[in-house]
N, C-alpha and C positions, 0 to 999 in steps of 0.2 A: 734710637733715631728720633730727631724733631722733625714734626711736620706740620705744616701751614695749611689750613683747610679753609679756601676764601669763597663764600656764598651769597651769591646776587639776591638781596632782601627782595627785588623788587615782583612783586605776585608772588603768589606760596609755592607755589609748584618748586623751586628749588630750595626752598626751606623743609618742605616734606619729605625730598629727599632725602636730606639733610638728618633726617631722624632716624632714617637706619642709617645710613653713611659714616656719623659718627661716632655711634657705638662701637662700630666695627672697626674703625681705624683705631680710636684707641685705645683695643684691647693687639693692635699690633705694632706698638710703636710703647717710646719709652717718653713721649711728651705730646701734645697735639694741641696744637693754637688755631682759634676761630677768629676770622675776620668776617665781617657778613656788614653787605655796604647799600645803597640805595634807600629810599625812603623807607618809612614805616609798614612793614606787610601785615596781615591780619592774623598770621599765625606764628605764635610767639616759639623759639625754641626750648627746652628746658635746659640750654646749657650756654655757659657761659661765655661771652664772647672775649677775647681778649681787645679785639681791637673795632672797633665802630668808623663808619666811613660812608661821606656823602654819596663818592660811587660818582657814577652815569646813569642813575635810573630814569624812566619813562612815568608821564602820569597818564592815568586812561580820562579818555574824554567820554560823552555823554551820547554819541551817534552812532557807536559802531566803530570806532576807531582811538587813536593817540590825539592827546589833547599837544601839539607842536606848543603852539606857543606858551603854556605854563612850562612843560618839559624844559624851552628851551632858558627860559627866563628867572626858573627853579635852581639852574645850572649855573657851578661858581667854578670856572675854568680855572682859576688863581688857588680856589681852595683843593681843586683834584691835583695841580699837580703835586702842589703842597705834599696832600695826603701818598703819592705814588713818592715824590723823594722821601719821605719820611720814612716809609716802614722798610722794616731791617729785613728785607727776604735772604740776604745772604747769610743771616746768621742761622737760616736753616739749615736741614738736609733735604729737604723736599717742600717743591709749594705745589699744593693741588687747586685748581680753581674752577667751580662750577661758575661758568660765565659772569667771573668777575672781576673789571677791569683796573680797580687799582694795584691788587697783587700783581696782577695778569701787566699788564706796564710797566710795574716795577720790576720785573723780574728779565723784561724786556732795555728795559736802560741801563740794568745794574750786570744784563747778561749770562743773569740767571737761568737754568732751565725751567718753566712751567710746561707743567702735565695737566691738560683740562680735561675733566670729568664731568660730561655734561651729556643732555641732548643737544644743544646747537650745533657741539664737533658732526655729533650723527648727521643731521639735517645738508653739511657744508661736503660729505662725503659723494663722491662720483657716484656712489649707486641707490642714493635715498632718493625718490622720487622729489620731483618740483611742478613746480604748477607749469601751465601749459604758455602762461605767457610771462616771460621772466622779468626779472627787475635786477637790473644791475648795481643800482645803487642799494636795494636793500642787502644784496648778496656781501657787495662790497662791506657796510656798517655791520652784516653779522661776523664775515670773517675777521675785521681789523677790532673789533669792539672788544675782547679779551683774547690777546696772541697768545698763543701756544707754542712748546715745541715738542708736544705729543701730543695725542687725544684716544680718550675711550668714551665712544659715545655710547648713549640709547635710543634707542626707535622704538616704533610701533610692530615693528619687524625684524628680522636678522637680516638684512638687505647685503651685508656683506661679512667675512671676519673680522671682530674686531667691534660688529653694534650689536650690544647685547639687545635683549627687549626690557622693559620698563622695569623701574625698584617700584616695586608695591609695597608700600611701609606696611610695618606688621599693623601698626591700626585698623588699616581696610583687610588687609587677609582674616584680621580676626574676627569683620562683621561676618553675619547670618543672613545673606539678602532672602529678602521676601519682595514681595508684589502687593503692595496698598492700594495702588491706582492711582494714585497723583503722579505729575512730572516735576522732577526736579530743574531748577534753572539757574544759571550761574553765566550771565554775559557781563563783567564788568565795563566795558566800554559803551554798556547802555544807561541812559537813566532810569530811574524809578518807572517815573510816570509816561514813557515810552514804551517800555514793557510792562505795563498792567494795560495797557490799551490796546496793545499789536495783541497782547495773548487773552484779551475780554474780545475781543475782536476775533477772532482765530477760532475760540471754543469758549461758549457759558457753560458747556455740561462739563469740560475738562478741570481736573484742581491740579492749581499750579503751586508749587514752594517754590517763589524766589530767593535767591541771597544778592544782595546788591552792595555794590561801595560804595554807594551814593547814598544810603537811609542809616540814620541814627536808632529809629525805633521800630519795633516790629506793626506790621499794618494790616489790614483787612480788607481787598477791596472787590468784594464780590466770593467770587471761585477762585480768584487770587491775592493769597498769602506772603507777606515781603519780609525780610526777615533781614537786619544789617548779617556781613559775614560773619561765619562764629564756626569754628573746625569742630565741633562738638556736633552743634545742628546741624550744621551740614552732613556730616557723616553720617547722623540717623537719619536725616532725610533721603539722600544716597540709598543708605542699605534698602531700605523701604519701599522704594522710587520704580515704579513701570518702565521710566524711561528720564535721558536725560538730553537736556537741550542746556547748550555749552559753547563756550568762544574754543575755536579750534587751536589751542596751548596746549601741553605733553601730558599733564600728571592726571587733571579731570577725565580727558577724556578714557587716558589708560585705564583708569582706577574705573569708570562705569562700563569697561569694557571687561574687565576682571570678574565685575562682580554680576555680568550676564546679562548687564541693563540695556535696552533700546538707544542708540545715540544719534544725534543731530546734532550739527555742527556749524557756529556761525564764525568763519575766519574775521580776525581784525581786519578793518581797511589799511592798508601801508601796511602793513607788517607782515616782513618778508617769510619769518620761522612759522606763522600761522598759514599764511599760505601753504607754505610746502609741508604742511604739518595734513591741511587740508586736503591736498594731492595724495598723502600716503592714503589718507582715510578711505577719501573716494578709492583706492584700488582697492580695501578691503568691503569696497559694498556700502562705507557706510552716506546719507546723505548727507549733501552740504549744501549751504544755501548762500549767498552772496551777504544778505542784507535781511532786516525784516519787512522790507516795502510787501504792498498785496500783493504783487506777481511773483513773487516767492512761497506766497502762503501758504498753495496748493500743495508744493512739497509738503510743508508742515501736518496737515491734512491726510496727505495721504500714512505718514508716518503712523500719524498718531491712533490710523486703523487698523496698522498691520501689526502684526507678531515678532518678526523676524527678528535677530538677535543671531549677531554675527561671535562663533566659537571663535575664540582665542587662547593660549597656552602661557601664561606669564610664571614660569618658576622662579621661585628666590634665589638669585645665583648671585644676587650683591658680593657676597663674601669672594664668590669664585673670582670676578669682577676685579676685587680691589687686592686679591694674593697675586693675580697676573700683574698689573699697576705695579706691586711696590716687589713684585720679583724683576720685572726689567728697566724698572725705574730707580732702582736701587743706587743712589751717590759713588760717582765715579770721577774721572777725567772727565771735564767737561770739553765740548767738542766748540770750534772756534765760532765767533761769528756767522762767517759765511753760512755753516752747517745750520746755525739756528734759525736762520734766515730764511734759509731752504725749507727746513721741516716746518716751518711756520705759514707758510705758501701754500702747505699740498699736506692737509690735513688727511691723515688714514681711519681715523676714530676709533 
């Protein structure tokens, strides 16, 4: 069997996946082709792509949220679709796509099945939690933005049949966490010099490890240490780490929940999947915080004196995961239009 394995470059978080995902797919399959589209992310795969693609990716802005007008000005509508008529999904047997939309299109005009393997199917599911005040419009751009006509999602939870909980890539299962006393930090949609000020401000006794998207070189400024992203230092930072403060996206915070760490959580502004990501959180306990302005801080604050550290159970059931996938997703008759149409409406995960 050939299969098409398309991965949204854009943030690592679906590239880390990505690192058990494709082992495992192709020790079950007799060919496995990598697509991986959106800008350049910080964590390189070690495996070969066959096919590179500008995507639909997002750039992060400097305030807490998506930088719109680069995103949207970055964006060569002439060249996606280019890229979606171009590639052959039909000469597959199977296209799998973690939220990403030029397979995920292609597969849509050429009438092909796509099977999405992601968290966002999870998030778009009737029973995952959503924030308290909805956005239609963001609902709408996560549903249409890579169509399906399946889905296996992940959560933070098993909210229903069907969402597993998170792939912990065997890198983090293999760390040794300890407790050093610094916090670990990782909000890309901040600048630098934003966050060395809210968190010099916040705490002089606290040590902070940032990693930032915004810094070329490593810095010193005070009790807080900057560090450009690097998946190496992060991850011993991570293991290490008292506690972690993080934009409300799936893999960070799963992975410091794994590995028994303190978490807080800052959702993107506009961005509807951090939201409802933030929604789950808060029902397991964990804090979230709008923004870094000072009438937030006192959460911060109180966080950073307590203990608490929310139990969770994440086993490695990828495998189980992707034998259910490709036992009922297995090349058949393909079902008409209408049918795709419908299961692409009313996502199960």
């Amino acid at each position: 069997m050939r299969i098409l394995y398309a991965i949204q470059g854009t943030g690592n978080g679906h590239l880390a996946r990505a690192l058990d995902v494709v082992p495992l797919l192709q020790a079950r399959c007799d060919q496995l082709d990598l697509l991986i589209s959106g800008p350049p992310a910080d964590l390189a795969l070690p495996f070969e792509a066959r096919y590179r693609a500008q995507g639909m990716g997002f750039l992060f802005g400097k305030k807490g949220g998506i930088n719109f007008v680069k995103t949207f000005w970055q964006f060569n509508s002439a060249k996606f679709l280019k890229e979606v008529r171009g590639l052959p999904v039909e000469s597959y047997d199977l296209v799998i796509s973690d939220f990403e939309p030029v397979a995920s299109w292609a597969c849509r005009l050429r009438e092909v099945p796509c099977v999405a393997l992601s968290h966002q199917c999870a998030v778009l599911h009737p029973a995952a939690p959503r924030p308290a005040v909805e956005d239609p419009a963001g609902r709408a751009v996560l549903r249409h933005y890579a169509p399906s006509t399946a889905q296996y999602g992940f959560h933070f939870q098993e909210y229903a049949p069907g969402i597993a909980t998170p792939v912990i890539r065997q890198q983090v299962r293999a760390l040794a966490p300890t407790n050093e006393g610094h916090y670990t930090v990782y909000l890309p949609a901040f600048e630098e010099k934003l966050l060395v000020e809210r968190l010099r401000y916040l705490s002089r006794a606290t040590r902070w490890e940032v990693f930032s998207k915004h810094s070329a070189e490593p810095a010193v400024y005070g009790n807080v240490r900057v560090w450009p992203v690097s998946g190496g230092a992060f991850l011993g930072s991570l293991a290490r780490a008292a506690g972690v403060l993080c934009g409300a996206g799936f893999e960070t915070p799963a992975e410091a929940l794994y590995l028994g760490k303190k978490l807080l959580v800052v959702p993107m502004k506009q961005q509807y999947e951090q939201q409802c990501n933030a929604a789950a959180l808060a029902q397991m306990d964990i804090p979230v915080i709008k923004n870094l302005k000072d009438k937030h801080l006192a959460v911060v604050d109180e966080w950073l004196h307590q203990d608490r550290v929310i139990s969770v159970d994440y086993p490695d059931r990828t495998a189980a995961v992707l034998d259910q996938l490709l036992a009922e997703q297995r090349p058949g008759p393909r079902p008409p239009v209408s049918s795709l149409t419908a299961s692409a409406s009313a996502p199960r995960a």
